[in-house]
NUDRENTOR-697524 format. One line per field, with one value per residue: residue number from 1; x, y, z of N, C-alpha, C in turn; residue in one letter. Coordinates in steps of 0.02 Angstrom, whole numbers. Layout:
N
seq	NUM ...
nc1	X ...
nc2	Y ...
nc3	Z ...
cac1	X ...
cac2	Y ...
cac3	Z ...
cc1	X ...
cc2	Y ...
cc3	Z ...
type	A ...
END
This chain:
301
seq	1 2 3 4 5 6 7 8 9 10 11 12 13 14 15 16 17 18 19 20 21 22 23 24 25 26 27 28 29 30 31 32 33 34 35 36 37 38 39 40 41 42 43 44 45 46 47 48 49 50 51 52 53 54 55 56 57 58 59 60 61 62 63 64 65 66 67 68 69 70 71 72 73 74 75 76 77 78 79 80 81 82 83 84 85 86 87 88 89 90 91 92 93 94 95 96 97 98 99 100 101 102 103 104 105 106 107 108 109 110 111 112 113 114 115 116 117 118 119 120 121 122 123 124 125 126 127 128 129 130 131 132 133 134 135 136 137 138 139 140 141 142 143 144 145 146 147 148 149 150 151 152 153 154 155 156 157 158 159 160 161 162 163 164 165 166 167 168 169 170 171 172 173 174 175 176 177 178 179 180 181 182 183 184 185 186 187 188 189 190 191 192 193 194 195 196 197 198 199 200 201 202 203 204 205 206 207 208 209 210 211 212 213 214 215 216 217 218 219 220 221 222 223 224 225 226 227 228 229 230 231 232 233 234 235 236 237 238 239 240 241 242 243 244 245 246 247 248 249 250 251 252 253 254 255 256 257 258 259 260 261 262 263 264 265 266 267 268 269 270 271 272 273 274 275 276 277 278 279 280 281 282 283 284 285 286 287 288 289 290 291 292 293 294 295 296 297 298 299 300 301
nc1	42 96 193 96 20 177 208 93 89 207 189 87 142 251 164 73 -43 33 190 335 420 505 688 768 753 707 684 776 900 958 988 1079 1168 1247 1280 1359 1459 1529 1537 1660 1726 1745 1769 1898 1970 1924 1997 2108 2133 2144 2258 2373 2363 2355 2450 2411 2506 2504 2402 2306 2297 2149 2081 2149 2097 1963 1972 1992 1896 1796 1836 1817 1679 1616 1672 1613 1463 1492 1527 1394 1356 1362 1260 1148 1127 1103 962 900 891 856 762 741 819 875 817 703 776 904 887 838 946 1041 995 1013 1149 1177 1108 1174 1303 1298 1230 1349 1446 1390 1381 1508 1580 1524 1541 1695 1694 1645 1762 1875 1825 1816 1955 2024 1956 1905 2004 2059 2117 2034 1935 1989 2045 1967 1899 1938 1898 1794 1725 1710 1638 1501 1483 1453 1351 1242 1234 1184 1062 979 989 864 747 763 757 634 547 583 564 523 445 345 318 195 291 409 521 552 659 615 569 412 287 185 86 9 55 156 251 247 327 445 501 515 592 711 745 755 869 959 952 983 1138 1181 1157 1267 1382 1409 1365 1495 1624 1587 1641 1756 1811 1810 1884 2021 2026 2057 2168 2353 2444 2391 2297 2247 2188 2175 2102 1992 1924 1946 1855 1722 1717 1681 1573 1498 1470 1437 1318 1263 1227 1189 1053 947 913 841 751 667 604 534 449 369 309 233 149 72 10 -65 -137 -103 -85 -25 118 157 199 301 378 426 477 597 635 743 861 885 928 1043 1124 1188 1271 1378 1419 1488 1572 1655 1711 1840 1930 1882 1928 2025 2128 2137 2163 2308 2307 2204 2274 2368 2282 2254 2379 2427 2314 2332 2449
nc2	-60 61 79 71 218 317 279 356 477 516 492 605 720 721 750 828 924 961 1007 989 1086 1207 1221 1337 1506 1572 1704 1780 1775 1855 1993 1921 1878 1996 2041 1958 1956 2102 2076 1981 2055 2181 2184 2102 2229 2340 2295 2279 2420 2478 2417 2438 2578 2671 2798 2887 2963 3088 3158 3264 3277 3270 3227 3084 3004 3036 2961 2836 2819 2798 2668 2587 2600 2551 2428 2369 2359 2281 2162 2088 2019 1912 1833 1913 1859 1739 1771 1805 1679 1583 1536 1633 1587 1633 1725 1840 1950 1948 1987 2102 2179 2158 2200 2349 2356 2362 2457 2566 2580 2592 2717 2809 2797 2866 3000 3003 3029 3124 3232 3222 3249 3408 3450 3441 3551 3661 3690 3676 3756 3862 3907 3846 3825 3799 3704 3587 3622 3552 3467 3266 3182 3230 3268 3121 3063 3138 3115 2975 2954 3028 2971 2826 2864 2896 2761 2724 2708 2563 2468 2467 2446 2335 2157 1978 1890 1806 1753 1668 1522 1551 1614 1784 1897 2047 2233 2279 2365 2465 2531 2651 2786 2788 2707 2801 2899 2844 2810 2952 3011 2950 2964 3090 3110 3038 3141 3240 3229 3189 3305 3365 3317 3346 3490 3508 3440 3490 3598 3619 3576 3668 3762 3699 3690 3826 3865 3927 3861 3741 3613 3466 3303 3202 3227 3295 3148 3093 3165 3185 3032 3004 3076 3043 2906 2889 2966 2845 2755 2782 2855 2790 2729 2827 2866 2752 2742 2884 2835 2722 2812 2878 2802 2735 2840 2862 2748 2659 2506 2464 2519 2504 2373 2345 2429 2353 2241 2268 2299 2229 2221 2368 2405 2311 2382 2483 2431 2405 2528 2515 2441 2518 2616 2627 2612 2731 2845 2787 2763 2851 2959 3017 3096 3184 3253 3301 3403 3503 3569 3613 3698 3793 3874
nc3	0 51 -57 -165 -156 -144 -268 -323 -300 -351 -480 -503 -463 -584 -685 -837 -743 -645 -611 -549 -439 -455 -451 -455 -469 -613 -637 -593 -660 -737 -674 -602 -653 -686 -539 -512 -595 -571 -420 -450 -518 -446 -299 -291 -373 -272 -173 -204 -216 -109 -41 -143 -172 -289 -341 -275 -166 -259 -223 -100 76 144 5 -13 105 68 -57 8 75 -17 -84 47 43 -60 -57 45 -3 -128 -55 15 -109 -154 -40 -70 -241 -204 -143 -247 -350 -265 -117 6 159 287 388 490 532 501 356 352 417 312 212 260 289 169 60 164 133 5 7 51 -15 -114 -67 -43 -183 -210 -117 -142 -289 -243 -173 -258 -342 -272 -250 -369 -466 -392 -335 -186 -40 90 99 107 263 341 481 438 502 578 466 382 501 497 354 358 467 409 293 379 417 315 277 349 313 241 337 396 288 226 200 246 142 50 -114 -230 -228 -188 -61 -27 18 31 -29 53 73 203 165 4 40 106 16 -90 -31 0 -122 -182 -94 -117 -257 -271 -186 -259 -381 -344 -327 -466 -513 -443 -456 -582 -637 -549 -608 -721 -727 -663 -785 -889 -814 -811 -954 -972 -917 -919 -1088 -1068 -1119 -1140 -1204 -1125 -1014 -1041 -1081 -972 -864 -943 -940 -814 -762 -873 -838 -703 -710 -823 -758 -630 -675 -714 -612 -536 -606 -642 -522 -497 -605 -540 -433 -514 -595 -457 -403 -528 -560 -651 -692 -785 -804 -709 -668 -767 -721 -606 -665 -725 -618 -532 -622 -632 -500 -500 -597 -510 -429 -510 -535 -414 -424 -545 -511 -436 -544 -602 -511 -424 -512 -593 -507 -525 -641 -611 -527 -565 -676 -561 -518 -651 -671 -566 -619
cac1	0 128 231 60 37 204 184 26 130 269 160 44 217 281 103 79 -58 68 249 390 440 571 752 785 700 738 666 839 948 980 1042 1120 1233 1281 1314 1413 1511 1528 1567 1727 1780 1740 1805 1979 1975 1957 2034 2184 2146 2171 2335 2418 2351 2403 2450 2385 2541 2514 2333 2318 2279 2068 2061 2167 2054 1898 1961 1979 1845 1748 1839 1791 1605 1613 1693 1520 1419 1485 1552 1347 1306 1354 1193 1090 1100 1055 901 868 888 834 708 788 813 891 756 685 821 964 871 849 1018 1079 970 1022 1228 1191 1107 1215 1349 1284 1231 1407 1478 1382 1394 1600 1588 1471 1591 1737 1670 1650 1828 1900 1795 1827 2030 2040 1917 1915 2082 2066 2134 2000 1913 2073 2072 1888 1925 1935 1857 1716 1679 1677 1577 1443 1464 1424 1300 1204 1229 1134 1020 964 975 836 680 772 759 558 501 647 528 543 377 326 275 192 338 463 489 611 692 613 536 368 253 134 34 55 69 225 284 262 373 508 509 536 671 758 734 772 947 1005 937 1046 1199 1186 1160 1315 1436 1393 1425 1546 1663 1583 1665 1833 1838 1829 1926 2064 2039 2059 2230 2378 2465 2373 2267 2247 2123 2135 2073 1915 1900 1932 1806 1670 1701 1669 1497 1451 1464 1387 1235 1215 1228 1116 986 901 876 799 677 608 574 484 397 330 266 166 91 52 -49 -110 -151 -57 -62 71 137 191 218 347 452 430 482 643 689 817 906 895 970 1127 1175 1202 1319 1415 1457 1536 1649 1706 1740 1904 1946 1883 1924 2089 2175 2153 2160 2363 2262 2162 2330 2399 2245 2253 2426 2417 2268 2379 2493
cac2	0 125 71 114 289 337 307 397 536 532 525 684 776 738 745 896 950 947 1032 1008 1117 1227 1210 1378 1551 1597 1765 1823 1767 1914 2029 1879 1870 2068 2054 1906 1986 2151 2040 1937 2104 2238 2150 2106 2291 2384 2273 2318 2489 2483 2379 2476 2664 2709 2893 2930 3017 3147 3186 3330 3201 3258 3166 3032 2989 3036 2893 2774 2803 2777 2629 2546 2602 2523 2345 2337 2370 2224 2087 2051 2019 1840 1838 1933 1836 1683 1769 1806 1632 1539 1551 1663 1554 1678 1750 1922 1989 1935 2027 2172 2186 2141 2273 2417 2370 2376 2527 2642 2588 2640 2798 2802 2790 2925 3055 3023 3047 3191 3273 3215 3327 3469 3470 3456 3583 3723 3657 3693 3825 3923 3882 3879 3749 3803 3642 3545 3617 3547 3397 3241 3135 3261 3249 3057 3061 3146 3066 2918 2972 3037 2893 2787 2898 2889 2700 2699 2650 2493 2431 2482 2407 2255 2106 1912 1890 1738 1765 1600 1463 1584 1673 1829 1948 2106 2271 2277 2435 2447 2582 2706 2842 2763 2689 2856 2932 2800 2816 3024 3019 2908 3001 3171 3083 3034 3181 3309 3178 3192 3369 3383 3305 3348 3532 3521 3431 3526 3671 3575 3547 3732 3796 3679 3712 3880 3852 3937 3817 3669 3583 3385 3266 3157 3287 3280 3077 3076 3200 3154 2976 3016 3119 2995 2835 2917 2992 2808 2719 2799 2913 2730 2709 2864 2869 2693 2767 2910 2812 2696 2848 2900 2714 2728 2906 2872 2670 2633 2432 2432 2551 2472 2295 2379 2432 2293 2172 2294 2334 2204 2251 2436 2395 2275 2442 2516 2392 2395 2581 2514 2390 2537 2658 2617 2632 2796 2867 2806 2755 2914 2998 3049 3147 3280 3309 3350 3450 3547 3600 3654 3756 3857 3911
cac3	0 42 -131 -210 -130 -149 -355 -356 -275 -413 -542 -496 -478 -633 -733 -839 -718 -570 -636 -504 -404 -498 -399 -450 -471 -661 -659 -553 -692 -779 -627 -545 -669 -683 -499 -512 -637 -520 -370 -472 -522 -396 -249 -321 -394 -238 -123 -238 -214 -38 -26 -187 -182 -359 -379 -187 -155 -276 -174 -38 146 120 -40 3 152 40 -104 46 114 -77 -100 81 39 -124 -51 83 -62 -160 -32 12 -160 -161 -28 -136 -274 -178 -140 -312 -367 -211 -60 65 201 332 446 442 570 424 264 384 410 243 178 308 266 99 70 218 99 -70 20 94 -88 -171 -36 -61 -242 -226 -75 -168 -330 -219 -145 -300 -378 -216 -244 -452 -489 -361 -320 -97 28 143 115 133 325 378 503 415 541 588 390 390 518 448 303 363 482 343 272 425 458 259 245 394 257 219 395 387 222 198 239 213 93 18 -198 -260 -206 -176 -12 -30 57 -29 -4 64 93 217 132 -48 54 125 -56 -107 15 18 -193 -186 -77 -161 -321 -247 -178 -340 -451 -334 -305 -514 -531 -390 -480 -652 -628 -518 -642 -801 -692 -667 -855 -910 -761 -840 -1005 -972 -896 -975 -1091 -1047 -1149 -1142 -1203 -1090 -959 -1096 -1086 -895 -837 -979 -920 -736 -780 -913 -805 -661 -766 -847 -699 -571 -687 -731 -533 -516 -672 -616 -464 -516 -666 -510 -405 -576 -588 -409 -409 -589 -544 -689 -680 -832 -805 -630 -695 -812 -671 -566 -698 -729 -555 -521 -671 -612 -455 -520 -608 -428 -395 -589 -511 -371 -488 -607 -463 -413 -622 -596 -460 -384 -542 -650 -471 -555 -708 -573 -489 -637 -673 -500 -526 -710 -654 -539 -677
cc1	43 169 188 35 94 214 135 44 181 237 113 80 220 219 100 37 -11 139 275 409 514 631 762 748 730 739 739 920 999 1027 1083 1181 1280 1299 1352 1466 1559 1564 1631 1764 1797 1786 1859 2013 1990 1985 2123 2207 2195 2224 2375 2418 2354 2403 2419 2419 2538 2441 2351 2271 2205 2071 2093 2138 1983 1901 1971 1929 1769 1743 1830 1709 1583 1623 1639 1475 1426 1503 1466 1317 1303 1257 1120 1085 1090 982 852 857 853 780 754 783 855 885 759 742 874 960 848 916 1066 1062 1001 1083 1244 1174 1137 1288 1350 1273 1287 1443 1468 1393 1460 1616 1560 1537 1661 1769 1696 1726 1862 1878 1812 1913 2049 2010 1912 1977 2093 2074 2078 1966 1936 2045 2002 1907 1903 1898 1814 1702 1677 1626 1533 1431 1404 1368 1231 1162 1173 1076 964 940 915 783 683 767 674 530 528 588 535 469 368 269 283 241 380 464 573 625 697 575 455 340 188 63 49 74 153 275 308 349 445 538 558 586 736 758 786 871 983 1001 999 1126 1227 1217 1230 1365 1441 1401 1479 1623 1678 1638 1754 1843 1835 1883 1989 2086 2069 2141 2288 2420 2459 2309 2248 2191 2114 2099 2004 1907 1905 1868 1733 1642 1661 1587 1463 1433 1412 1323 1209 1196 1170 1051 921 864 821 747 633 569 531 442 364 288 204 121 60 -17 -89 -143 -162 -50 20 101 217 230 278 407 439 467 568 685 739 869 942 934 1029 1162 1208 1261 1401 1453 1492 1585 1690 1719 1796 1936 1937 1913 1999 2140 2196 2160 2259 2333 2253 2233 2365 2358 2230 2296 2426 2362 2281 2421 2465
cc2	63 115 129 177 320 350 366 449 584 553 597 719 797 720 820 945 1003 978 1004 1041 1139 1240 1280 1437 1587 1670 1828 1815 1814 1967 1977 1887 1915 2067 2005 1932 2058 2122 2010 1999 2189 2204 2151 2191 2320 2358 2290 2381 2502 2468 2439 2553 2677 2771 2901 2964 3095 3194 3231 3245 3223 3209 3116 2986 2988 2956 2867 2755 2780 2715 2577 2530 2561 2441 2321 2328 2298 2177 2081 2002 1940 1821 1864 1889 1781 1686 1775 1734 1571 1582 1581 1609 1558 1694 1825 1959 2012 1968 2094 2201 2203 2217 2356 2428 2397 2444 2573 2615 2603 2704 2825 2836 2839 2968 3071 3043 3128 3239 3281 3265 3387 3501 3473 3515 3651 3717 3702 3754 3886 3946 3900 3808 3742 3741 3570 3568 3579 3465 3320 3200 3159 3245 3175 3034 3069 3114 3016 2931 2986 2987 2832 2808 2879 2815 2693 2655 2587 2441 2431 2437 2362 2206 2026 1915 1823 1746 1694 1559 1484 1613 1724 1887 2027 2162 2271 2336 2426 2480 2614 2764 2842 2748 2743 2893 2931 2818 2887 3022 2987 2931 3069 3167 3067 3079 3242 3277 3206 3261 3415 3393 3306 3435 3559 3483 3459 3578 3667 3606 3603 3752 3788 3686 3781 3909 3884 3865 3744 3636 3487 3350 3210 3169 3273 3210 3068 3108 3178 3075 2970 3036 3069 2928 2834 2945 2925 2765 2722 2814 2835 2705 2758 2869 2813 2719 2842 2876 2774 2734 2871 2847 2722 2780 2911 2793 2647 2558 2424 2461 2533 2406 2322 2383 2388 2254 2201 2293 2285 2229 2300 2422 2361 2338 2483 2472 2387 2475 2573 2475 2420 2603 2670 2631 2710 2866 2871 2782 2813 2976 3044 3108 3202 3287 3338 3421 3524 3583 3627 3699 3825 3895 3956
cc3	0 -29 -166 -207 -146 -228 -360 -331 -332 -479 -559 -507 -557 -696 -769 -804 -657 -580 -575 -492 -430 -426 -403 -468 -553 -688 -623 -600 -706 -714 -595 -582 -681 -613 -485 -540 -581 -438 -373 -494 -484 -344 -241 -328 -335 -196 -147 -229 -152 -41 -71 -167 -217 -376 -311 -166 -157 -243 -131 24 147 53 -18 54 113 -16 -49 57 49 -92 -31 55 -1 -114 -17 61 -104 -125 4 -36 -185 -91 -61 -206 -263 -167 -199 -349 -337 -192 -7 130 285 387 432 471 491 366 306 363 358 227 186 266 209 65 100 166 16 -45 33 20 -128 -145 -58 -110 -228 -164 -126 -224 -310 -223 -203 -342 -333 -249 -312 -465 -449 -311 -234 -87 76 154 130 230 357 405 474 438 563 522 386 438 502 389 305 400 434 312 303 420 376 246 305 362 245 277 401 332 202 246 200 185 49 -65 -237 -220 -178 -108 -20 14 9 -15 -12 93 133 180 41 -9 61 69 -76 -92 17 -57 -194 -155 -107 -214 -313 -244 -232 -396 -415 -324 -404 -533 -510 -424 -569 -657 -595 -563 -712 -768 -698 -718 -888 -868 -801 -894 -1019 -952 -963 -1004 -1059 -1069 -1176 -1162 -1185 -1026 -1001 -1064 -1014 -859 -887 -955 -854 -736 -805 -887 -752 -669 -777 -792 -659 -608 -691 -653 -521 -565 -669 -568 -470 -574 -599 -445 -451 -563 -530 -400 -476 -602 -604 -685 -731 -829 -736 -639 -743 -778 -620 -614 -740 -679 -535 -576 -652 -573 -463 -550 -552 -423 -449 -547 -468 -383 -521 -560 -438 -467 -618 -577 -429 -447 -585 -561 -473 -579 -653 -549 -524 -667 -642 -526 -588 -690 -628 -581 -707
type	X X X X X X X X X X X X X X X X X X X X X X X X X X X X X X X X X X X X X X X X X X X X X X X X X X X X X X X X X X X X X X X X X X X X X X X X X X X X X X X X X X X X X X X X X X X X X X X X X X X X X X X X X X X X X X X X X X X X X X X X X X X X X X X X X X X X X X X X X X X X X X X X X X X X X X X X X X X X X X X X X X X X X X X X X X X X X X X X X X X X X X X X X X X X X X X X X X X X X X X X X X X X X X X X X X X X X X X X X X X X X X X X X X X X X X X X X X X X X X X X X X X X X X X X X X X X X X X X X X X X X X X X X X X X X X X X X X X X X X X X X X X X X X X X X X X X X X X X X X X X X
END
């Protein structure tokens, strides 16, 4: 009897009423494998940063503390992501404490990351153009503090709406709203944060890149391809986070079903680009970080 029960078990399974139970979640493919990629070469990347420095010498001791402190932000950012894409592929199997957590680290270190870029900007932009140390003297460890503070205080939403959730078979570790008002809320700020982070460092390097040009006898194009690169990476990178996120406050106040399903059925994508910036950051940032000192000083001339 139990033989014949246990057939009539097997066969329901594997009947075409009955599918089996898929081992893996295929709809996480696609970002799993951009942050896999991001993970095998971010990691390596800035952990290199750190050990080597390349061209950190020629830095004033604020930036040199500011790229550290880009390229720690940047390594917390990608050493979860082997967890994350378990949850994308799998059933989180954690607890809710764990995808709290995850969530919090992960976010206070993307916020962590853009503030440094976006400060980073600045100081270079007070330094070249308007050619003053003054922002050189501002204590280095009161400004990381805040930074990061900032930083915490910013990633708080992800500790609020990060919930374990169970969709069809799956249970994930994913944001959950209790309300729209709240969706709303959580959406705009997050919008707002990346449209002025954009706007920050977009003329604050256009600014650079005349200042320099302007320079006597000094004209380079790779001053052009470094600063264009910097703008243009950072523009393609983030603007796609923030335009989901306002396209899914529209859907929300205009109850938009496809509009919504659109960016739902995008947003991992969106988000693996978040993480692609913290892979080509260290390329950016501390290897062409020679080029601006070269920049600085020709400026003075």
């Amino acid at each position: 009897m139990e033989q014949l029960n246990s057939s009539l078990v097997l066969s329901n399974i594997s009947s075409p009423g009955h599918p089996p139970p898929a081992s893996w979640d295929s709809r996480g493919l696609v970002p799993s494998v951009v942050m896999s990629v991001c993970f095998l070469l971010g990691v390596p990347g800035n952990i290199a940063v750190i050990v080597l420095k390349p061209n950190w010498q020629h830095l004033s001791s604020l930036s040199q503390t500011l790229m550290l402190n880009l390229v720690i932000s940047d390594l917390l950012c990608l050493l979860p992501l082997p967890l994350w894409i378990y949850n994308l592929l799998h059933s989180w199997t954690f607890g809710q404490a764990a995808c709290k957590l995850l969530a919090y680290v992960t976010y206070c270190s993307i916020s962590g990351s853009l503030l440094t870029v976006t400060v980073l900007s600045v100081q270079r932009f007070v330094q070249v153009v308007k050619l003053q140390k003054r922002f050189d003297q501002v204590g280095k460890r009161r400004l990381l503090v805040l930074l990061w503070l900032a930083a915490m205080i910013l990633s708080i939403p992800s500790l609020v709406v990060r919930q374990v959730t169970t969709d069809q078979q799956w249970t994930k570790c994913k944001i959950h709203f209790s309300s729209k008002t709240q969706q709303v809320a959580v959406l705009l700020e997050k919008s707002l944060r990346g449209f002025v982070s954009i706007s920050v460092v977009g003329f604050t390097y256009i600014g650079l890149y005349r200042k320099v040009n302007q320079a006597a006898l000094f004209n380079n194009p790779q001053t052009t391809r470094l600063v264009t690169s910097i703008i243009v990476t950072f523009f393609v990178l983030l603007m796609p986070y923030c335009i989901i996120n306002v396209l899914r406050v529209a859907a929300i106040l205009l109850k938009n079903k496809g509009l919504l399903k659109f960016c739902m059925d995008i947003w991992e994508i969106v988000k693996a680009l978040i993480f692609v910036n913290s892979c080509l950051n260290p390329l950016l940032y501390a290897f062409a970080s020679r080029n601006i000192c070269t920049m600085c000083q020709k400026a003075e001339v």
